[in-house]
C-alpha positions in Angstrom: 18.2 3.5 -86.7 14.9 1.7 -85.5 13.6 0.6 -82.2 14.2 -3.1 -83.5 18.2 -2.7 -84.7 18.9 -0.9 -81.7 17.6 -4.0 -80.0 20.0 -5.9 -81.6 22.9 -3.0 -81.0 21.7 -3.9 -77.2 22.0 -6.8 -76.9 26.0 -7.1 -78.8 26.6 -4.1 -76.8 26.0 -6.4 -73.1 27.5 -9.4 -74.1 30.8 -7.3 -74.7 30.6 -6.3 -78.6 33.6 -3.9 -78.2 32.4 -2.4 -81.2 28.2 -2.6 -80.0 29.6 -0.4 -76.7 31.3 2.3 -78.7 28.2 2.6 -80.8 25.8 2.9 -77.8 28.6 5.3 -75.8 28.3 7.4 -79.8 24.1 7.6 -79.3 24.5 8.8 -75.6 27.5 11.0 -76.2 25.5 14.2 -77.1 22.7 13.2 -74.7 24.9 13.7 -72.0 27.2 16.3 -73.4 23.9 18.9 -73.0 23.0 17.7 -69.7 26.3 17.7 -68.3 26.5 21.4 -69.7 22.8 22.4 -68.2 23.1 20.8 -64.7 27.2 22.5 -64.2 26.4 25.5 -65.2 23.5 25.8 -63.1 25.3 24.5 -59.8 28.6 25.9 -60.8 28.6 28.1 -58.0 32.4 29.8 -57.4 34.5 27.1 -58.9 34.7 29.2 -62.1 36.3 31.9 -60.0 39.8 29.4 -59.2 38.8 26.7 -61.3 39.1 26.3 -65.6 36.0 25.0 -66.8 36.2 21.8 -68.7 32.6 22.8 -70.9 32.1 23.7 -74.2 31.9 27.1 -74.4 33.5 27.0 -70.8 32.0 29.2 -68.1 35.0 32.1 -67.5 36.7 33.6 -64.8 39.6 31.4 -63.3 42.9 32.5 -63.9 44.7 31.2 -67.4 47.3 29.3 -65.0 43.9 27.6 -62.4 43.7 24.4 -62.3 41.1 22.4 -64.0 37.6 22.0 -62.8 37.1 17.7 -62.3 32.9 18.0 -62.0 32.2 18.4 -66.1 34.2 15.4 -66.4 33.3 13.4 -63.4 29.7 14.6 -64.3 29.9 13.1 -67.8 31.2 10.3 -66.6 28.8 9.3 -64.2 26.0 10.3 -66.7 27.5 7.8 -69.2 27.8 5.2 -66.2 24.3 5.6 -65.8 23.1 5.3 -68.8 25.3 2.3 -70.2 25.8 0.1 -67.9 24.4 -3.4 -69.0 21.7 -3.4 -65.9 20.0 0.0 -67.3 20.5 -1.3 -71.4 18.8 -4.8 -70.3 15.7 -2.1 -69.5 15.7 -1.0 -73.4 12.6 -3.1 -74.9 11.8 -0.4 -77.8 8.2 0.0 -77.3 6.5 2.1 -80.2 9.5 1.9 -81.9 11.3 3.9 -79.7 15.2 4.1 -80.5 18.2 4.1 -78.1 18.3 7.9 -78.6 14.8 7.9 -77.8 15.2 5.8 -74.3 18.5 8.0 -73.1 16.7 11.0 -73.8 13.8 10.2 -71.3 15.8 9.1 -68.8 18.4 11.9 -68.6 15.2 14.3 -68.6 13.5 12.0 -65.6 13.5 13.7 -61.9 14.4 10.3 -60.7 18.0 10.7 -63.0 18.2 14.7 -61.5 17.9 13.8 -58.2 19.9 10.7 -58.4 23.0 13.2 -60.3 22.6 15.8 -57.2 22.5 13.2 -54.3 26.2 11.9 -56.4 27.3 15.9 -56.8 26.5 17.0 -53.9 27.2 13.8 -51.2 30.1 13.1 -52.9 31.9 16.3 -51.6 30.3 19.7 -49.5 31.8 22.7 -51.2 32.5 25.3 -48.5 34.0 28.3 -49.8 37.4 29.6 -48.5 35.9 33.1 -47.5 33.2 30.6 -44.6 36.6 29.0 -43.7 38.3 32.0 -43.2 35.7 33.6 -40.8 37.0 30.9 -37.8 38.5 27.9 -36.9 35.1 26.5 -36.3 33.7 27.7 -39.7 33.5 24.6 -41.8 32.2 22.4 -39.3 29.4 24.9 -38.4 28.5 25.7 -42.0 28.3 21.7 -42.7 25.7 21.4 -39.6 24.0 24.5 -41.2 23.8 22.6 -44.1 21.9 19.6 -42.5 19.4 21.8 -41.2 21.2 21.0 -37.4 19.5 23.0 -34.6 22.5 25.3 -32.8 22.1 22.8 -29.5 22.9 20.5 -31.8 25.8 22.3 -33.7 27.7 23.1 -30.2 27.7 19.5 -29.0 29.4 18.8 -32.4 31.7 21.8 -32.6 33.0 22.1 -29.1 31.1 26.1 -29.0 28.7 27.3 -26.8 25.1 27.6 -28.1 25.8 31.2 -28.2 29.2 31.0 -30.0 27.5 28.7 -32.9 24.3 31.4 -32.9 27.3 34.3 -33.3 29.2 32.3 -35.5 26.0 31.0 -37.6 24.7 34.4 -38.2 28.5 35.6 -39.8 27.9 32.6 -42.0 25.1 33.6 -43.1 26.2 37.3 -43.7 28.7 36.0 -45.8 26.5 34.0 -48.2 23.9 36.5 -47.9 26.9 39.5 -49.6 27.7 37.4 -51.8 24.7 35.9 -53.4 25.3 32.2 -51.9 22.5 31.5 -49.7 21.9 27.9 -51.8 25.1 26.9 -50.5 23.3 26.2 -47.2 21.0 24.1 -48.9 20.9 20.1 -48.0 21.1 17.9 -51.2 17.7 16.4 -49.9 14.9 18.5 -50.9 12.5 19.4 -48.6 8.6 19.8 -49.5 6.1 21.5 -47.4 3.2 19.6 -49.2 0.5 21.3 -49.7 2.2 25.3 -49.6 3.6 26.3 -53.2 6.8 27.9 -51.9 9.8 25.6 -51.3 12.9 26.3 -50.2 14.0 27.3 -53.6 11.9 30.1 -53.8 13.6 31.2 -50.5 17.3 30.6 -51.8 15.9 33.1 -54.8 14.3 35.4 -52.3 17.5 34.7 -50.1 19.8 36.0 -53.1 19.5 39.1 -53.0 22.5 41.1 -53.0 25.3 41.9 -55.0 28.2 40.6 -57.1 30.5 38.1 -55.6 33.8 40.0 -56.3 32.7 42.8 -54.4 33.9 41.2 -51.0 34.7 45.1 -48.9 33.9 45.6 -45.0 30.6 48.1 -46.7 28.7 45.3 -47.5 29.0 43.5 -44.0 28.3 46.8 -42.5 25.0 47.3 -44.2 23.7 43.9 -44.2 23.8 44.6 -40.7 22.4 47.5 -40.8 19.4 47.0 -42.6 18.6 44.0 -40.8 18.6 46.1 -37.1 16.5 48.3 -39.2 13.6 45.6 -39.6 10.4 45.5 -37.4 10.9 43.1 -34.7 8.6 40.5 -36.1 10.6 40.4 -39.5 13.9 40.3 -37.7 12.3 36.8 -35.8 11.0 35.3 -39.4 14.3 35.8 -41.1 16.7 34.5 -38.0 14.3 32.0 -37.6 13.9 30.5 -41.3 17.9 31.5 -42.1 19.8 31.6 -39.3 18.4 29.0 -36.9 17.0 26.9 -39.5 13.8 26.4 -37.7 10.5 25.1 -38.9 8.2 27.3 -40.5 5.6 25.1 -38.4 8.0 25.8 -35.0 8.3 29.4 -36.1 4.6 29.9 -36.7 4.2 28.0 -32.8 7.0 30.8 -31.5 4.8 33.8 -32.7 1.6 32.5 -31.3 3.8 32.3 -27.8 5.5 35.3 -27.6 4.2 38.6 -25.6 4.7 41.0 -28.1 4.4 44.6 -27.7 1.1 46.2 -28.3 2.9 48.1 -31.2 3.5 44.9 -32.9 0.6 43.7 -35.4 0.3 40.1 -35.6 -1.5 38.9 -38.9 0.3 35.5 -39.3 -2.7 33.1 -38.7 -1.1 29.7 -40.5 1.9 28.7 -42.7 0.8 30.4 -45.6 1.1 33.7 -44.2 3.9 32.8 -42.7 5.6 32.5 -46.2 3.8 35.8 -47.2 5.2 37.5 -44.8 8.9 35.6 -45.0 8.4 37.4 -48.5 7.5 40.5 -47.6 10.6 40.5 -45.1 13.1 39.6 -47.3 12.3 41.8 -50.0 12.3 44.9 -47.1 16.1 43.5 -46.0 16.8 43.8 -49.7 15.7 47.6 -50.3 17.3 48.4 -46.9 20.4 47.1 -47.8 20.7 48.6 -51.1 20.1 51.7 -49.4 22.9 51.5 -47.2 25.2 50.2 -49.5 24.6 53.2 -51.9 24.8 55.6 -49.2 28.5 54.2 -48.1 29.7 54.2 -51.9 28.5 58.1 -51.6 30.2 58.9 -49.1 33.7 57.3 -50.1 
């Protein structure tokens, strides 16, 4: 079908052509059928684990008896909202002959329409996983104020806590996530760009996941998560509590350094923010060889 008949398809379509909307809902259906499939699988997360997926294959691991997952669904539809409401068809003008297929097919591939789909996914409800709940009363509330990058001041006036109860509480949190490979879950639906730096916080939710499977839940893995992180150098115990646990600014953290009086054993070659990352990097990857090392060590032993 050309850019010109599709016009005309348009046009029936948004003055209520019952027959003109199924046709357009026919061009956008596999459109949105793939992107559905790419952005749930990619933020499925642990729903798979007590929920049946609703894609095509389906992503496996709930129970034959679970219940149904709603977000392929309530993803498609807001996709097909999107793209077929009359306001967004009016748009459609066909330039170089380009057909309706043509005209979905940018759109759904647009940053605008991805950011626009995560600020409806993730706004419209904040997952927190049962085994966060689970840790304390307080759990949920704390791990939502994680979430929107809430100093711990900040956390306690919300949650009722001390400032050293959230700090406690905040660093469990993020042991849990950290176990199981969940550190994005702490990540805001906003993105956040540090301009001219490369890194962004998803290279640190990649550095961040760095652990093992989520099934494997056992006391060992708590144990040496902690263990490997007492095991860090002083400075790389400061980046990592700083960036993950307090959610501070890398341009705070980088002010804390220059402040402190370390010891003379302690070398200090983080001059700006880009070494700052560096050496964020360099930390993370350490925590992950510790803790692999202390985890293999346990399963030796038992």
């Amino acid at each position: 079908m050309t850019g010109n008949s599709d016009i005309l398809l348009v046009q029936k379509a948004t003055n209520d052509d019952l027959s003109a909307r199924r046709e357009v809902v026919a061009i956008a259906d596999p459109i949105i059928t793939r992107q559905t499939n790419r952005y749930c699988r990619k933020y499925c997360y642990e729903q798979n684990y007590y929920l049946r997926c609703t894609l095509l294959p389906p992503v496996n691991g709930a129970p034959s008896d679970a219940a149904m997952c709603e977000w392929g669904n309530g993803s498609y539809a807001w996709m097909l909202e999107e793209l077929t409401k009359n306001s967004r068809l009016k748009k459609y003008q066909a330039k170089n002959d380009a057909s309706l297929a043509d005209y979905f097919f940018v759109i759904v591939n647009s940053l605008s329409f991805y950011e626009r789909w995560k600020d409806w996914r993730f706004n419209n409800r904040i997952y927190v996983p049962e085994y966060i709940e689970s840790i304390h009363s307080e759990a949920k509330k704390v791990f939502r104020c994680l979430r929107r990058q809430l100093a711990p001041e900040e956390i306690s006036q919300e949650s009722g806590l001390s400032v050293d109860e959230v700090k406690k509480l905040s660093t469990e949190i993020i042991k849990a996530l950290l176990i199981r490979r969940r550190m994005y879950l702490l990540t805001p639906s906003t993105e956040v760009s540090y301009n001219q730096f490369s890194e962004s916080d998803n290279d640190v939710e990649h550095e961040m996941s760095i652990v093992v499977a989520p099934n494997e839940t056992d006391f060992r893995q708590s144990e040496a998560i902690s263990a490997a992180f007492n095991e860090l150098s002083i400075l790389e115990q400061h980046v990592i509590s700083g960036f993950f646990i307090e959610k501070i600014s890398a341009k705070h953290i980088l002010k804390s350094i220059k402040k402190i009086d370390w010891p003379e054993n302690v070398a200090i070659n983080i001059k700006d923010i880009q070494q700052l990352y560096y050496f964020r990097r360099k930390s993370v990857k350490h925590l992950y060889e510790l803790f692999h090392d202390h985890l293999n060590s346990k399963r030796r032993q038992t």
